[in-house]
PLY file of the C-alpha trace (Angstrom):
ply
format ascii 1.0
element vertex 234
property float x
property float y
property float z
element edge 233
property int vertex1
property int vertex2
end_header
116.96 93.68 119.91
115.40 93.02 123.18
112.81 90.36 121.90
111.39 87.42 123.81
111.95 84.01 121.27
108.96 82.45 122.28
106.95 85.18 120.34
109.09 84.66 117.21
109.08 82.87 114.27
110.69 82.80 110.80
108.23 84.47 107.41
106.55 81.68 106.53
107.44 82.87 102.99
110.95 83.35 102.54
112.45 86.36 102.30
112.87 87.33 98.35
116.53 87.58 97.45
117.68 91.54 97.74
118.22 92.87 93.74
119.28 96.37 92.47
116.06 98.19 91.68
115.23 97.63 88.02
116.17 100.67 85.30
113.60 102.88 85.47
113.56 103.51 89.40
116.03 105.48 90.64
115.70 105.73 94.85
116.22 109.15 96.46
118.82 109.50 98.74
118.18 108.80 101.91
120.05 111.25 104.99
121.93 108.50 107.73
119.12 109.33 110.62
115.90 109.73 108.49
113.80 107.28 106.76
110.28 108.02 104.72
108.25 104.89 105.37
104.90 104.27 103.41
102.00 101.80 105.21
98.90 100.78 103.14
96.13 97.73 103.75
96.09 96.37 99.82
92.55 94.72 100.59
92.98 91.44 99.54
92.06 90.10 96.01
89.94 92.78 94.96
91.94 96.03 96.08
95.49 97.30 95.35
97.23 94.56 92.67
100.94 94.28 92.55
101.15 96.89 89.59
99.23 99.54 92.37
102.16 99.02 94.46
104.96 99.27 91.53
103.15 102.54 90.47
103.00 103.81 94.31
106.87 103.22 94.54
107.45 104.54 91.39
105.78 107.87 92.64
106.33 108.24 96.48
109.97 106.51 96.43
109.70 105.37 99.92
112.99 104.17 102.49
110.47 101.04 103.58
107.26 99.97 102.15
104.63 98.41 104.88
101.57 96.57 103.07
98.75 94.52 104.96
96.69 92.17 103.88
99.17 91.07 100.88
98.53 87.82 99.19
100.98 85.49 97.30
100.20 87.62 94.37
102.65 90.85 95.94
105.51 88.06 96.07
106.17 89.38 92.16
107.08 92.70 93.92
111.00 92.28 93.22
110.36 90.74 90.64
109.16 94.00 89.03
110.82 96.39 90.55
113.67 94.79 92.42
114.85 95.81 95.72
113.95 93.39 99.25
111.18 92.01 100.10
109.37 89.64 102.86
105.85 88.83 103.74
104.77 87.15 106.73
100.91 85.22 106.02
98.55 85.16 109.19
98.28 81.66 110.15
95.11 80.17 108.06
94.75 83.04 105.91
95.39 84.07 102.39
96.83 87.82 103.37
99.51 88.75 105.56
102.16 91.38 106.20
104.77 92.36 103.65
107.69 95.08 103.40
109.68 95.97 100.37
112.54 98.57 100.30
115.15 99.79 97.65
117.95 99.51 100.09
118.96 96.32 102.00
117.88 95.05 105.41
120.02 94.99 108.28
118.95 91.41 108.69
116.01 89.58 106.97
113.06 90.68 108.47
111.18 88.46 111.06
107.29 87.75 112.69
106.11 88.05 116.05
103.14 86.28 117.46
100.80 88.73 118.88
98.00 88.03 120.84
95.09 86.40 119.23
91.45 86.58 119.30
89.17 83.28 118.77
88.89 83.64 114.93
91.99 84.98 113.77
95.87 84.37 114.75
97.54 87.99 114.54
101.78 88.10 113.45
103.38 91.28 113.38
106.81 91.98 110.89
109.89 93.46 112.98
112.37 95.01 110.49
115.42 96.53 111.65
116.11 100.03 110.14
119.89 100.94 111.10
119.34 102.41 114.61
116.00 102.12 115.33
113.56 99.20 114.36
110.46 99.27 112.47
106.88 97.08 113.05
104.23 96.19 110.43
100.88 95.40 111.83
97.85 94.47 111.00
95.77 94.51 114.42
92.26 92.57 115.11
89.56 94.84 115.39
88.26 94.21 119.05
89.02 97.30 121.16
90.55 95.64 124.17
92.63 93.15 122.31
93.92 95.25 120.06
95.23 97.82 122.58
96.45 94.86 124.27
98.46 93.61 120.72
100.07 96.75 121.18
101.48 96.73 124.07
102.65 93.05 123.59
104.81 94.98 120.81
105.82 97.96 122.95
107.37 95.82 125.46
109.21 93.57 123.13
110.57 96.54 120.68
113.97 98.11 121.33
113.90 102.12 122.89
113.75 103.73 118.93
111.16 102.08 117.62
107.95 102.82 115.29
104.82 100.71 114.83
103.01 101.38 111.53
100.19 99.79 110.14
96.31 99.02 110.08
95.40 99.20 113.90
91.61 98.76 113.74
91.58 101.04 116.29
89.15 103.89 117.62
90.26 106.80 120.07
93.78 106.65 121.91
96.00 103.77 122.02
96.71 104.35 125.25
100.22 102.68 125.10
102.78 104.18 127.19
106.21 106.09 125.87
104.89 105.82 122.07
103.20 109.03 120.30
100.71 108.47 117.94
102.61 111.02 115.63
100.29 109.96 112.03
98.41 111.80 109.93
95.34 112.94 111.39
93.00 112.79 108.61
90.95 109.55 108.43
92.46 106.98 106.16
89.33 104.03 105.64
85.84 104.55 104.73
83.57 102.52 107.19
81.01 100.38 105.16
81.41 102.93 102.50
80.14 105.82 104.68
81.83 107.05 107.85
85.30 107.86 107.15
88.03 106.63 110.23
91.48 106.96 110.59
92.81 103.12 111.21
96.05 103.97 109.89
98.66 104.59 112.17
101.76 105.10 113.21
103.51 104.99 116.97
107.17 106.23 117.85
109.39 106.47 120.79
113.09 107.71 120.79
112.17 109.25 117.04
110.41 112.40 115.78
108.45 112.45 112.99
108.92 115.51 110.62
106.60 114.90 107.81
103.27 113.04 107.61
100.50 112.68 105.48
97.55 110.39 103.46
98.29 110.32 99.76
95.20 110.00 97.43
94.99 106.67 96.23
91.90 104.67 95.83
92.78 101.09 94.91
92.16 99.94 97.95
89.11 100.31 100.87
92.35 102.18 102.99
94.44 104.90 101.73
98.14 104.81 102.04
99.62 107.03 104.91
103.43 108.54 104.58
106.11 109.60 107.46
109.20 110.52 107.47
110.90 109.84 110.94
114.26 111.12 112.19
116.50 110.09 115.49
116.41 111.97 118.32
119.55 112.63 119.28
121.43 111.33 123.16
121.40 113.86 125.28
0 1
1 2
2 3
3 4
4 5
5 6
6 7
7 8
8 9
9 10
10 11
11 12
12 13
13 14
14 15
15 16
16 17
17 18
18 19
19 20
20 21
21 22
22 23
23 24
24 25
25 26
26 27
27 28
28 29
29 30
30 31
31 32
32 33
33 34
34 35
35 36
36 37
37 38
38 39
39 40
40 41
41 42
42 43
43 44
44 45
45 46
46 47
47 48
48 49
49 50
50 51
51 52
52 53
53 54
54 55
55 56
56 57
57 58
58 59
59 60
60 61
61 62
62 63
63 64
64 65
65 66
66 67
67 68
68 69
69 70
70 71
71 72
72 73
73 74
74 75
75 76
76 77
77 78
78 79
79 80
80 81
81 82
82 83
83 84
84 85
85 86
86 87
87 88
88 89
89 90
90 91
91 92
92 93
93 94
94 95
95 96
96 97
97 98
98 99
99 100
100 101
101 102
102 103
103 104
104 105
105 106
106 107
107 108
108 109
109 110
110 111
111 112
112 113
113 114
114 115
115 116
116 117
117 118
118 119
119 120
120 121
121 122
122 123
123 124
124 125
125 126
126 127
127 128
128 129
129 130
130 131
131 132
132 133
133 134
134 135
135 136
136 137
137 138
138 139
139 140
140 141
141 142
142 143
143 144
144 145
145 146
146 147
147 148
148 149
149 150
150 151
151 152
152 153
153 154
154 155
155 156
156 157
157 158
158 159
159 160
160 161
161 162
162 163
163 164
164 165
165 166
166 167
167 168
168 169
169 170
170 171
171 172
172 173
173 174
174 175
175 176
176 177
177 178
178 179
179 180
180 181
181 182
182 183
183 184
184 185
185 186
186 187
187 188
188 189
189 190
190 191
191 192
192 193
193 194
194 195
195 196
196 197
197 198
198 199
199 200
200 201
201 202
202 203
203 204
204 205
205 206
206 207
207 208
208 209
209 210
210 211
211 212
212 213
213 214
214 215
215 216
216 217
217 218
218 219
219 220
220 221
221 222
222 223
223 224
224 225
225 226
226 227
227 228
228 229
229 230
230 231
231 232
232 233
């Protein structure tokens, strides 16, 4: 992985010791070169509880789970249901990034500074997936600065790479090499009213094959689902 140190850091919570997912749970299998990954924004405190997310795994069976705004309370995520699991806080706040998957990491997963705006400092979660690598984000919602988080993380990802998460973003991303290759239909409900698609997901040197929102209301956001696939040397 091509990725400058200075921007790195270890989880500030440790990475959960890797378990065989509990009886009950029975991952599909997953093809060498394709991976289903699931990204939802739990809404801290009063949205998604750590029994939303057993019941979400339980029913989607995702490769890699991607949450945002996770508190402490996710940490019983293995716990429950086994399997590996990180989460990276946000400096000063409650709620960070967090990934959990039935199968074990490559290496433990890791956080990248990103730039920051005056109230909030902004980490991102690089996981490495086999051949390609994977990053959770939760971006801040100025326009400028969080196009400009983004390509921070463009230029420090490997070729075959996806970004995933809660960009905060309206219109294009306008980041170079990377499709936006989500769903399409909006994923958040702006102060209750205007739905918005926030929820996104970026690739280069992948294609993705299958993509969708699922229906689940726990939270303000609504989980989104891809299933992305190598493309092939030519």
């Amino acid at each position: 992985m091509n990725l400058a140190r200075p921007y790195l850091r270890l989880p500030a919570v440790a990475v959960q010791p890797g378990t065989t997912p509990l009886p009950g749970y029975q991952p599909r299998f997953r093809p060498e070169n394709s991976i289903r990954i699931i990204s939802w924004n739990l809404l801290r405190l009063i949205g998604a509880t750590v029994r939303d997310v057993v019941h979400l795994i339980h029913q989607e069976k995702p490769d890699l789970l991607l949450m945002q705004e996770a508190t402490v309370d996710i940490d019983a995520l293995p716990t429950l249901i086994g399997g590996h699991y990180a989460r990276s806080p946000l400096p000063g706040r409650i709620h960070g990034v967090a990934c959990w998957s039935p199968w074990p990491y490559r290496r433990p997963p890791m956080t990248c500074t990103l730039p920051s705006g005056t109230l909030i400092r902004r980490v991102a979660q690089i996981i490495e997936c086999g051949p390609f690598t994977v990053a959770n984000v939760h971006l801040s919602h100025g326009q400028l600065l969080n196009r400009r988080q983004l390509r921070r993380m463009s230029q420090l990802l490997p070729y075959r790479a996806a970004i995933l998460g809660d960009f905060n973003l309206v219109g294009p991303t306008l980041i170079r090499h990377f499709r936006d290759v989500g769903p399409r239909a909006p994923t958040h409900r702006m102060a209750d009213v205007l739905p918005i698609r926030l929820d996104r997901c970026l690739i280069r040197g992948l294609t993705c094959v299958e993509q969708r929102v699922i229906d689940n209301y726990a939270s303000d956001h609504r989980p989104i689902s891809v299933r992305l696939e190598i493309i092939p040397h030519r």
